[in-house]
ChimeraX commands (.cxc) that place a marker at each C-alpha (Angstrom):
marker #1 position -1.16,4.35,-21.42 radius 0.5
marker #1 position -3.43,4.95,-18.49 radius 0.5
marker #1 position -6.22,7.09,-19.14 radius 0.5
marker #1 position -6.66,10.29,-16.85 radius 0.5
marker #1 position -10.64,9.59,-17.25 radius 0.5
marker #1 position -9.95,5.51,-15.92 radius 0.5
marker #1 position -8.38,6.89,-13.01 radius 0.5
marker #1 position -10.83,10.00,-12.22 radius 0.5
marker #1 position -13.43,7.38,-12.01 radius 0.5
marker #1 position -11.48,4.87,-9.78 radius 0.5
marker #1 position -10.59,7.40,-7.58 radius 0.5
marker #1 position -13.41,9.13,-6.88 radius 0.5
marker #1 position -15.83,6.24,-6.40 radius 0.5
marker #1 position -13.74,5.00,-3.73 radius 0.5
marker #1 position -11.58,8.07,-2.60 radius 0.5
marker #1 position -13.99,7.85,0.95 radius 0.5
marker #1 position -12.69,4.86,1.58 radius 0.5
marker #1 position -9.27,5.01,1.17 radius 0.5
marker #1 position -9.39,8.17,3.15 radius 0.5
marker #1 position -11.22,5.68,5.88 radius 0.5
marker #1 position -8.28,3.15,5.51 radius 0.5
marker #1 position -5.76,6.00,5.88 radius 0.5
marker #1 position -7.54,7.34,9.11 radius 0.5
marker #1 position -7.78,4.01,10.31 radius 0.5
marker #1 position -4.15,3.81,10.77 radius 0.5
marker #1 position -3.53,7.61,12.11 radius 0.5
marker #1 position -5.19,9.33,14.98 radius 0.5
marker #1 position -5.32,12.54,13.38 radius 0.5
marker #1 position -7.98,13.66,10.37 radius 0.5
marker #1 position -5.56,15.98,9.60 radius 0.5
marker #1 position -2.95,13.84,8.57 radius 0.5
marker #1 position -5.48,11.74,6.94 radius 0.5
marker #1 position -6.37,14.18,4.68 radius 0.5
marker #1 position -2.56,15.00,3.91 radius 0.5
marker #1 position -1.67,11.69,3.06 radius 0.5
marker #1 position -4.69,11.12,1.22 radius 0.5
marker #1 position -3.62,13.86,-1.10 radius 0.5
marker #1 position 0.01,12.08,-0.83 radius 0.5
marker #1 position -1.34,8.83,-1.97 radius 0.5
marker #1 position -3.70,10.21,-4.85 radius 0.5
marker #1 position -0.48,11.62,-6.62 radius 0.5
marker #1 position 1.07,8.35,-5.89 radius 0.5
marker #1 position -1.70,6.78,-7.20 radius 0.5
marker #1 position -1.62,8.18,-10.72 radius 0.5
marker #1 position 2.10,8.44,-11.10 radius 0.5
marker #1 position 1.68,4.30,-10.35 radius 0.5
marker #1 position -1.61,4.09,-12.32 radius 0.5
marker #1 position -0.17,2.84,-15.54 radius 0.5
marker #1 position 1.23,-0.28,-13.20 radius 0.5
marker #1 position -3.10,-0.96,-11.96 radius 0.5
marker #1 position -4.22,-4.03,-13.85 radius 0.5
marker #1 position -7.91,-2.70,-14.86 radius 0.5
marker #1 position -9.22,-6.42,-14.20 radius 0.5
marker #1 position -8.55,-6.34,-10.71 radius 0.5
marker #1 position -10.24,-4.15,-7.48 radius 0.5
marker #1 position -9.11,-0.53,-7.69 radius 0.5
marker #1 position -10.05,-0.29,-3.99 radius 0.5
marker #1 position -6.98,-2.80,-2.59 radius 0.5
marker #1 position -4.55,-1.69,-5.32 radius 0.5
marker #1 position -4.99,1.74,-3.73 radius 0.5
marker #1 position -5.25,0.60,-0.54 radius 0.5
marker #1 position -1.79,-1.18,-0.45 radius 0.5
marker #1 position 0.08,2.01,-2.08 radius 0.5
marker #1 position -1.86,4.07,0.92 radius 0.5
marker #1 position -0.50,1.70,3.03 radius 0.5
marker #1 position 3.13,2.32,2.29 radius 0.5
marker #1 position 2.38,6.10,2.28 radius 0.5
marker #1 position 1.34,5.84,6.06 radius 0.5
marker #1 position 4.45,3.91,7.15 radius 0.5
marker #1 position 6.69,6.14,5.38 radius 0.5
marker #1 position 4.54,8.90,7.09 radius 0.5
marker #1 position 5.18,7.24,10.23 radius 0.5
marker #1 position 9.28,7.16,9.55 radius 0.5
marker #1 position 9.06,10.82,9.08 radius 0.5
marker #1 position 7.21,11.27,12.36 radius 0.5
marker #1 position 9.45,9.69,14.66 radius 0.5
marker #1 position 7.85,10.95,17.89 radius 0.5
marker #1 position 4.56,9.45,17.06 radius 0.5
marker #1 position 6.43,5.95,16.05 radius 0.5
marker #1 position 6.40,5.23,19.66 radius 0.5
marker #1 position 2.96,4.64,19.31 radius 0.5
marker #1 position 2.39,2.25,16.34 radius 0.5
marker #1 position 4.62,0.17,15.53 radius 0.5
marker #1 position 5.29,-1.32,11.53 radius 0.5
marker #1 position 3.69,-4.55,13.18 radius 0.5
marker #1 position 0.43,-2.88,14.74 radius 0.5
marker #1 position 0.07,-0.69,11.71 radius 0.5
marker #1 position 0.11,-3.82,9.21 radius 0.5
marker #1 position -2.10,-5.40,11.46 radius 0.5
marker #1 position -4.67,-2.72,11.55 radius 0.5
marker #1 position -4.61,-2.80,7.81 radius 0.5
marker #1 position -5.11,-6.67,7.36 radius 0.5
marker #1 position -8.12,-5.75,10.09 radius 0.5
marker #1 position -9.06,-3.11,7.61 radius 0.5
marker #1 position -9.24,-5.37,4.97 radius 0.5
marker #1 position -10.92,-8.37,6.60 radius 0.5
marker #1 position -14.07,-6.02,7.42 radius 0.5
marker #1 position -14.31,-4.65,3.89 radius 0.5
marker #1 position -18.19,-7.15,3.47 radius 0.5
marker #1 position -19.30,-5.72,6.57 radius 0.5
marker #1 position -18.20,-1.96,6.21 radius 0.5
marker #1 position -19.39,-2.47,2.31 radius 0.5
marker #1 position -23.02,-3.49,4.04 radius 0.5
marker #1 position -23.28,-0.95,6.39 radius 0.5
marker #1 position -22.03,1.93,4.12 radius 0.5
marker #1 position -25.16,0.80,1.91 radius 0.5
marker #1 position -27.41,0.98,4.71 radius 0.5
marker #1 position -25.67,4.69,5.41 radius 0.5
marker #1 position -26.47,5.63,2.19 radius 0.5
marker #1 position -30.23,4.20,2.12 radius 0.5
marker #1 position -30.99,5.88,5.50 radius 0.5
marker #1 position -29.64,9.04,4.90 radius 0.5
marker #1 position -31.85,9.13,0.95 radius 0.5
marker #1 position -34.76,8.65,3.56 radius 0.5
marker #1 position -33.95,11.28,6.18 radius 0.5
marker #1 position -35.41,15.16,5.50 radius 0.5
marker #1 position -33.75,17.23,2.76 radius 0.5
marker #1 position -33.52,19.44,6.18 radius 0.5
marker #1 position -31.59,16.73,7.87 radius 0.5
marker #1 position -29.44,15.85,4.45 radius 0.5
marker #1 position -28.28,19.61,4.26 radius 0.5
marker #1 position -27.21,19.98,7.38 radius 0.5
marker #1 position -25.13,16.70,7.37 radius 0.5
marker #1 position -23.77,17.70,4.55 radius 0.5
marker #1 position -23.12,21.05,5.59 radius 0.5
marker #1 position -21.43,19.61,9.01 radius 0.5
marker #1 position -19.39,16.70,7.65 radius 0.5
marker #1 position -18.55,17.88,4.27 radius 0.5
marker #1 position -17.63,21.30,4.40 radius 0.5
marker #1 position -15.36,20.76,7.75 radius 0.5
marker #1 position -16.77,23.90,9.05 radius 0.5
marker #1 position -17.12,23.63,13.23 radius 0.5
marker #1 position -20.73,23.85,15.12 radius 0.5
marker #1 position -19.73,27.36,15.93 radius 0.5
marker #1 position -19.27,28.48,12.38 radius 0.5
marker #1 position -22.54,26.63,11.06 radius 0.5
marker #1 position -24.31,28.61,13.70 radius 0.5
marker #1 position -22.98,31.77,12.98 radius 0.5
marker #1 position -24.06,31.04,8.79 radius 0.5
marker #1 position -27.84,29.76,9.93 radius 0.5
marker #1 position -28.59,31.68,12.86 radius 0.5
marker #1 position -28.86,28.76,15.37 radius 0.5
marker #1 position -26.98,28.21,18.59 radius 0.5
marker #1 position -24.20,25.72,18.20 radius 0.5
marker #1 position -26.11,23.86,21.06 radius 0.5
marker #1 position -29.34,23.27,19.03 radius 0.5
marker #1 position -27.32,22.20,15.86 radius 0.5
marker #1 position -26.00,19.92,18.55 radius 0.5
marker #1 position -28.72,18.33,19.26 radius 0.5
marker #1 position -30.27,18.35,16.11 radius 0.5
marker #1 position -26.99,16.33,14.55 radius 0.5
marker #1 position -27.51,14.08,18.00 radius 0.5
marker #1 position -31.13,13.64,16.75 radius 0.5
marker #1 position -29.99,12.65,13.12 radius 0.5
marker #1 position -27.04,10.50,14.45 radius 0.5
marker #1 position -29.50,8.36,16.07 radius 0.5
marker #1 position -32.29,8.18,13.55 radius 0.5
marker #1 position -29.51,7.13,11.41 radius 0.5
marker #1 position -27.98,4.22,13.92 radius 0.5
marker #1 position -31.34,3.03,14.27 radius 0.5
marker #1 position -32.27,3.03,10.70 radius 0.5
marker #1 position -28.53,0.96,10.15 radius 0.5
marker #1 position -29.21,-1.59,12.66 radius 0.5
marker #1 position -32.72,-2.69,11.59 radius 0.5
marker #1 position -31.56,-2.70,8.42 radius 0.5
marker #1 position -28.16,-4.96,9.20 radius 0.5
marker #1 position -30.47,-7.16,11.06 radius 0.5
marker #1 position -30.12,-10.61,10.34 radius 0.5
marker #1 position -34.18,-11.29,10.27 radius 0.5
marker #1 position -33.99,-8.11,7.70 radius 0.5
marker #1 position -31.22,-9.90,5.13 radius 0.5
marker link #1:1,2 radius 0.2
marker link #1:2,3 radius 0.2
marker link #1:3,4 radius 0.2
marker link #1:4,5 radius 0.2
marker link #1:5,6 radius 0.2
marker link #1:6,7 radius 0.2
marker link #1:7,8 radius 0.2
marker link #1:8,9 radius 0.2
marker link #1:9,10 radius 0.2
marker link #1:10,11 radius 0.2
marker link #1:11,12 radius 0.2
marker link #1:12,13 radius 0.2
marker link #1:13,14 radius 0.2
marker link #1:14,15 radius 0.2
marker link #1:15,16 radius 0.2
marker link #1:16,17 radius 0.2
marker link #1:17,18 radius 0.2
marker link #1:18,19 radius 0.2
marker link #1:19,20 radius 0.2
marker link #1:20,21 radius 0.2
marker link #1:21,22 radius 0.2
marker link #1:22,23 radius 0.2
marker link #1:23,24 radius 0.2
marker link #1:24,25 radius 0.2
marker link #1:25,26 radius 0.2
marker link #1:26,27 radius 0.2
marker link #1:27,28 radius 0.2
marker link #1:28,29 radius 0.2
marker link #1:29,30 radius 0.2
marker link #1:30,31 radius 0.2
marker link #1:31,32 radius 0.2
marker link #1:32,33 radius 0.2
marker link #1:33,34 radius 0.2
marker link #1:34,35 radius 0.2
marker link #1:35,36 radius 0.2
marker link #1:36,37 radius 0.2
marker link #1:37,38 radius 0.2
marker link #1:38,39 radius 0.2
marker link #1:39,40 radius 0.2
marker link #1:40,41 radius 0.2
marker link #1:41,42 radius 0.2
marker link #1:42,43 radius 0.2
marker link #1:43,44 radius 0.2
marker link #1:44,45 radius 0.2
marker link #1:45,46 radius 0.2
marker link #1:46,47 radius 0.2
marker link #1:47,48 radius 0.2
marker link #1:48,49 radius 0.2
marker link #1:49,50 radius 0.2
marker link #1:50,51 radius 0.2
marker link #1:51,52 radius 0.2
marker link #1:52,53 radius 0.2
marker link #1:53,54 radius 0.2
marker link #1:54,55 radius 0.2
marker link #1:55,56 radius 0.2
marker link #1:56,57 radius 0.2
marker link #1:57,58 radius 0.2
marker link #1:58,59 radius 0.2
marker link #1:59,60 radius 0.2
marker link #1:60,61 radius 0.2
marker link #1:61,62 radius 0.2
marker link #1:62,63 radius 0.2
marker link #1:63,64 radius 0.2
marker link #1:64,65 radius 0.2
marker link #1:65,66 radius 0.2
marker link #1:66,67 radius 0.2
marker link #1:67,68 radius 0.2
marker link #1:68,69 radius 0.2
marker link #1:69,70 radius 0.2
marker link #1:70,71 radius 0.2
marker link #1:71,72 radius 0.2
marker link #1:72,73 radius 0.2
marker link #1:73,74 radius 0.2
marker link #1:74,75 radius 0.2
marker link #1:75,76 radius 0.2
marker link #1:76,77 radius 0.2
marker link #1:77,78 radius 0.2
marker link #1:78,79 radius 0.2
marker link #1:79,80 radius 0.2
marker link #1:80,81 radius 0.2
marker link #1:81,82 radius 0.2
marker link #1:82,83 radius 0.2
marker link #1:83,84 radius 0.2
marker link #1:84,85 radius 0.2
marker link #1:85,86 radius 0.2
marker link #1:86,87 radius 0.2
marker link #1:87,88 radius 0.2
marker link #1:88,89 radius 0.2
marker link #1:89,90 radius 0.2
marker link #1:90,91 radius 0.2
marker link #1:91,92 radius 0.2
marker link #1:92,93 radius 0.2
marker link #1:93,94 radius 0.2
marker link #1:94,95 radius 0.2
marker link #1:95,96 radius 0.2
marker link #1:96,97 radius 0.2
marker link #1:97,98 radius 0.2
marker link #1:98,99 radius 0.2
marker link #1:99,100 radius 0.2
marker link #1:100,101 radius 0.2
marker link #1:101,102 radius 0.2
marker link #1:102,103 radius 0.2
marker link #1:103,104 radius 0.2
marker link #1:104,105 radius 0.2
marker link #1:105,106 radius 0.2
marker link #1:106,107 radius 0.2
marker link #1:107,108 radius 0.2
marker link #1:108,109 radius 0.2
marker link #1:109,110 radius 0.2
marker link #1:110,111 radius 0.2
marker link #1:111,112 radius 0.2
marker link #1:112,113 radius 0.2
marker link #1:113,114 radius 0.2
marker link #1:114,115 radius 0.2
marker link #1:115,116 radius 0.2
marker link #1:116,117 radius 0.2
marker link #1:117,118 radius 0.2
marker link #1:118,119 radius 0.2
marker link #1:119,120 radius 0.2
marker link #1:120,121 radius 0.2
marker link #1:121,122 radius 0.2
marker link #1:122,123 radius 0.2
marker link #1:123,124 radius 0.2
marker link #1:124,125 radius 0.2
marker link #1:125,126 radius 0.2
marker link #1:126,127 radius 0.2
marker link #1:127,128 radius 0.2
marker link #1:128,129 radius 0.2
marker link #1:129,130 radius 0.2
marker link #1:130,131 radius 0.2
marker link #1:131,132 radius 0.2
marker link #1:132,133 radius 0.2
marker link #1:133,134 radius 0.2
marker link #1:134,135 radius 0.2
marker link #1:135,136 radius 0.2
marker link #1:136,137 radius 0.2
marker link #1:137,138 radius 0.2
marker link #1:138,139 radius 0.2
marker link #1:139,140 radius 0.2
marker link #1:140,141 radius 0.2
marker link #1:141,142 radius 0.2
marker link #1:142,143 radius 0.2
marker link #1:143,144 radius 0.2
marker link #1:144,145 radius 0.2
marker link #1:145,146 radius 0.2
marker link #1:146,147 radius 0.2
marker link #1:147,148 radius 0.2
marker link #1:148,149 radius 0.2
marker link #1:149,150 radius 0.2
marker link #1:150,151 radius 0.2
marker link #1:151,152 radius 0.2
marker link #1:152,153 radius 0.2
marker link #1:153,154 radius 0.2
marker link #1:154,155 radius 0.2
marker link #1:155,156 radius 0.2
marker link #1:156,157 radius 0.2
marker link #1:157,158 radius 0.2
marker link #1:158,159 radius 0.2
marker link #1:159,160 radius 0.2
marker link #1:160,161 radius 0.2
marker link #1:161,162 radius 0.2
marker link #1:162,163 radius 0.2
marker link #1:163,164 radius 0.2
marker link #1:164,165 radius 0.2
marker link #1:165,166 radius 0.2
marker link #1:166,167 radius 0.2
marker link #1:167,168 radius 0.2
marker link #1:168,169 radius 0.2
marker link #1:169,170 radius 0.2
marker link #1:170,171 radius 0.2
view
């Protein structure tokens, strides 16, 4: 029987990316998010079918997969865009960059540990919450214009930091 713990910890260590593979396949975050939700409950009402000796991450991935295209079935004015054939191909693409997304999600995570807490709050408060510029503003007393520029600053600190680091002279 599959244990509600086993799965909890599967899913949340790699619940980013799956939500990355979803949005790679769909133009809206939105629907990302939806169909992440979609897939989770898929997920666990498959879970008992996950051999635990294999990769959680393209198990899940494959499931998420078929969530998306029946997404896209339900959609019908969108199928015009994607095809089945593009959207299998973008997830064989997916999969194919999984070393070089793993490497430069490390190098996210040992850049960010080294920016300000300052800097680490207010990604987090920008990218985790959701909330808009305009409503971080209006909660810390800045102008949505300096947050701006101040998440411009930290986007750039950060790409820098990423490429030295996924230099080849720095491997």
């Amino acid at each position: 029987m599959a244990s509600p713990d086993q799965f909890t910890t599967l899913y949340s260590r790699h619940e980013r990316q799956l939500l990355r593979f979803i949005a790679s396949m769909l133009g809206q975050p939105g629907d990302a998010d939806d169909l992440l939700q979609e897939t989770a409950k898929k997920l666990w009402r498959e879970f008992d079918r996950y051999e635990a000796d294999k990769p959680f991450l393209p198990w899940a991935c494959a499931i998420a997969r078929f969530e998306v295209l029946s997404f896209w079935k339900r959609q019908k004015v969108r199928r015009k865009y994607f095809s089945p054939e593009v959207m299998e191909g973008l997830a064989d693409e997916w999969r194919e960059m999984e070393p070089e997304r793993d490497l430069r999600t490390l190098a996210l995570e040992q850049c960010v540990a080294r920016l300000p807490d300052a800097d680490r709050r207010l990604l987090a408060d920008r990218y985790d919450s959701g909330d808009t510029l305009k409503e971080l503003a209006a909660r810390s007393g800045r102008t949505p214009n300096a947050l701006y520029k101040s998440l411009q600053r930290i986007r750039e600190t950060l790409l820098d930091c990423i490429t030295r680091k996924l230099a080849p002279e720095s491997r």
